[in-house]
N, C-alpha and C positions, 0 to 999 in steps of 0.2 A: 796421841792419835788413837780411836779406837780401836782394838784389836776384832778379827773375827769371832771371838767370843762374847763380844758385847754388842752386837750388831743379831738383826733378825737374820736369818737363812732360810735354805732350803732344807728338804728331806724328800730325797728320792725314793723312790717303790724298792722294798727290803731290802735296802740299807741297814748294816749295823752300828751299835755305837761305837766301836771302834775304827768303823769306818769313818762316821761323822768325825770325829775327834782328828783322825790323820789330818778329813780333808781340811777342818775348818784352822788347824796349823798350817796346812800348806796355803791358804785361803791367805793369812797372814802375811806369807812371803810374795805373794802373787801381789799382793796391795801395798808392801815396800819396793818392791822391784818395778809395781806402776808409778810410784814416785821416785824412782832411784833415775828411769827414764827420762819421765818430764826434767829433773834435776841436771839429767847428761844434755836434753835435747836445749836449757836454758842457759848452758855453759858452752854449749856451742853456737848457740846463737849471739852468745855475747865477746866471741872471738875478737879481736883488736882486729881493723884492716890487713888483710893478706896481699900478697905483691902483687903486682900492677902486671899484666900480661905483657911478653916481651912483644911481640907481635901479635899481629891482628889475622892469626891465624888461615889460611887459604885452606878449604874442603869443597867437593863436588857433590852439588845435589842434584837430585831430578830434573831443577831447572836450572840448571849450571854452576859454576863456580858462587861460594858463598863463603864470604871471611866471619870471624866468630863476633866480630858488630854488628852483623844484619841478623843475628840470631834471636836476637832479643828483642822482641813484639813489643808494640808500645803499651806501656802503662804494667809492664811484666820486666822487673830488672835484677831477678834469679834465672840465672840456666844452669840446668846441670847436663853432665857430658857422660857419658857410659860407652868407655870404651870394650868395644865387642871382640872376643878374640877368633879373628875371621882371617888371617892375614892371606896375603897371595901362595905364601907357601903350605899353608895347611889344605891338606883332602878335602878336610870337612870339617863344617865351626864347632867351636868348641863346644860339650855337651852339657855343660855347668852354665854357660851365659847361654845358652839356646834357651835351657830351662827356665830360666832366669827371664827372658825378653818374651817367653810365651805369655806368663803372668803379669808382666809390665805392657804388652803390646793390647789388652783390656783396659787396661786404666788412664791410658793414655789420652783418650776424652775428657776425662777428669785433670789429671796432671794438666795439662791445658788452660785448664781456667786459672791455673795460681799462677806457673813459674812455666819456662821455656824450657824444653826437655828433650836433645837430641842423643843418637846413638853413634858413635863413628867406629869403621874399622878399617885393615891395610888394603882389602882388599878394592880392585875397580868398582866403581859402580854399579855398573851394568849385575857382578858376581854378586853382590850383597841383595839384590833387590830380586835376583834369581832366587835364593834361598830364600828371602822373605818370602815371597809367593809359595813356596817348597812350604814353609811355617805356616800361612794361612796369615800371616802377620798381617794387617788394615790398617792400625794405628801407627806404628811405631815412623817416627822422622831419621832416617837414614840417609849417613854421609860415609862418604871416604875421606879418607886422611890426605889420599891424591899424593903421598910422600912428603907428607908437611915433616914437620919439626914437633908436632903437640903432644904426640905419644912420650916420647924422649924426655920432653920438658914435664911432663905432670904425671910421670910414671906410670903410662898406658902399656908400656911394655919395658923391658930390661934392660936395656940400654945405659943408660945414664947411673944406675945403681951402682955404689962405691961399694969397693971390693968386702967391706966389713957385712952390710947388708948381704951379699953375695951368697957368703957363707954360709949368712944367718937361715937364709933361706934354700939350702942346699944348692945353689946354679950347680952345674958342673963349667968346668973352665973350655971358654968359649962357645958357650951353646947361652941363644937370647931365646925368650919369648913374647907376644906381645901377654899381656894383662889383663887381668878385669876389674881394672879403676874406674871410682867413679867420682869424678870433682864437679865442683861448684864453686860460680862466678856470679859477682854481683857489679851491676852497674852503675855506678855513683861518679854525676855528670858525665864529664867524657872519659872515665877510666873506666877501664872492666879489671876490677881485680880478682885472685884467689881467694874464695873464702872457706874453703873444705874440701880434703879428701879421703876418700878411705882407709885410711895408713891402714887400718888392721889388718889391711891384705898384707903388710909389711915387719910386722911383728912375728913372734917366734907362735907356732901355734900351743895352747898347752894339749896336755894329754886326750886324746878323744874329742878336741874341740876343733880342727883343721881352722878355719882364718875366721870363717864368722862377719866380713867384712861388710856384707849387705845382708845378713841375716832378717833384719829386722823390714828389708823390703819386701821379701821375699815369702809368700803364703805355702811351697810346699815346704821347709823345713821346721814354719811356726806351725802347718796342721798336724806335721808327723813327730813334731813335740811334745802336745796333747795326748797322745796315744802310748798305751803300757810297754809297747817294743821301740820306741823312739825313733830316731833316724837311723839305728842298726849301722850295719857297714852298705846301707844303699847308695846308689850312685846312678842321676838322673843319666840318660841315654837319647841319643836322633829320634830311634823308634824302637817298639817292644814289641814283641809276640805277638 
């Protein structure tokens, strides 16, 4: 494959050659990691069938109760599920998926037209849809869990995690949280199976890297990438000065 030396470029206003030279090396790695992507996104899409949903899950929307079969629009048989960490006993939702749901609640017109795309958390109804408006949020499809079983079963929160994982991830003993998982279900005739989740939220972090698990959704940590101070020790916030 050509490398960026064998390819035309650019050349920016007083640039030097040893600038050119860094960047057109890094230019390199940037054009293997866009195939190293495609490469991951083509090995997950060719995932074997994932388990068939235990239950046809019960949440409460705006217009009443809704199991996770009626979530799925015709001629759309992906939904994914992004659980929000909202629960009844938190002050206030988490500031990493607020972050997170500010950027996704734009695209959500978009998302739209491919696959079905809802948000759920533990909290009532009525409290989730309060902060939405608090957000400015328009877009985004919000549910409550209504004390379902879903969080549990597709590790929306910590519950169900075996003691090894536990560890892994520092819990302390008897303290839960809910999560920020986000899975995906596909409809093939009349089953909705699992066909992906975030595990990376469930891996050991490495060094300087924290979980990374929806990074690649997410535009403030790909723009603060770009940039010569990176992501720093920043940590998105409700609201700022």
């Amino acid at each position: 494959m050509p490398g960026a030396s064998d390819l035309q470029h650019l050349k920016f206003p007083g640039e030097s050659d040893g600038y050119r030279a860094a960047r057109n090396a890094l230019l390199d790695e940037e054009m293997a990691l866009r195939r190293q992507i495609e490469r991951v996104a083509a090995q997950r899409r060719a995932l074997p069938p994932g388990g068939e949903i235990r239950e046809d899950y019960r949440f409460v929307g705006p217009g009443g109760p809704v199991k996770v079969s009626q979530l799925f629009a015709p001629g759309k048989d992906s939904l994914a599920i992004y659980s929000f960490m909202y629960g009844p006993e938190r002050e206030r939702a988490c500031p990493g998926c607020t972050h997170f749901l500010d950027g996704v609640d734009g695209q959500v017109r978009h998302i739209d037209q491919k696959i079905n795309f809802v948000v759920v958390a533990k909290s009532p109804l009525a409290r989730i849809l309060a902060f939405a408006a608090e957000r400015g949020w328009t877009g985004l499809h919000l549910l409550s869990t209504d004390g379902n079983a879903y969080d549990a079963d597709y590790f929306g929160d910590s519950r169900a995690l075996g003691a090894a994982v536990r560890r892994q991830q520092d819990f302390k003993d008897g303290e839960q949280w809910d999560m920020p998982m986000l899975n995906v279900f596909c409809r093939e005739g009349g089953a909705i199976r699992h066909t992906w989740g975030s595990e990376l939220l469930y891996v050991p972090p490495e060094p300087g890297q924290q979980y990374r698990h929806n990074d690649l959704l997410d535009p403030l940590w790909n723009l603060l990438d770009l940039t010569p101070q990176g992501r720093g020790d920043f940590n998105p916030k409700l609201s700022y000065p």
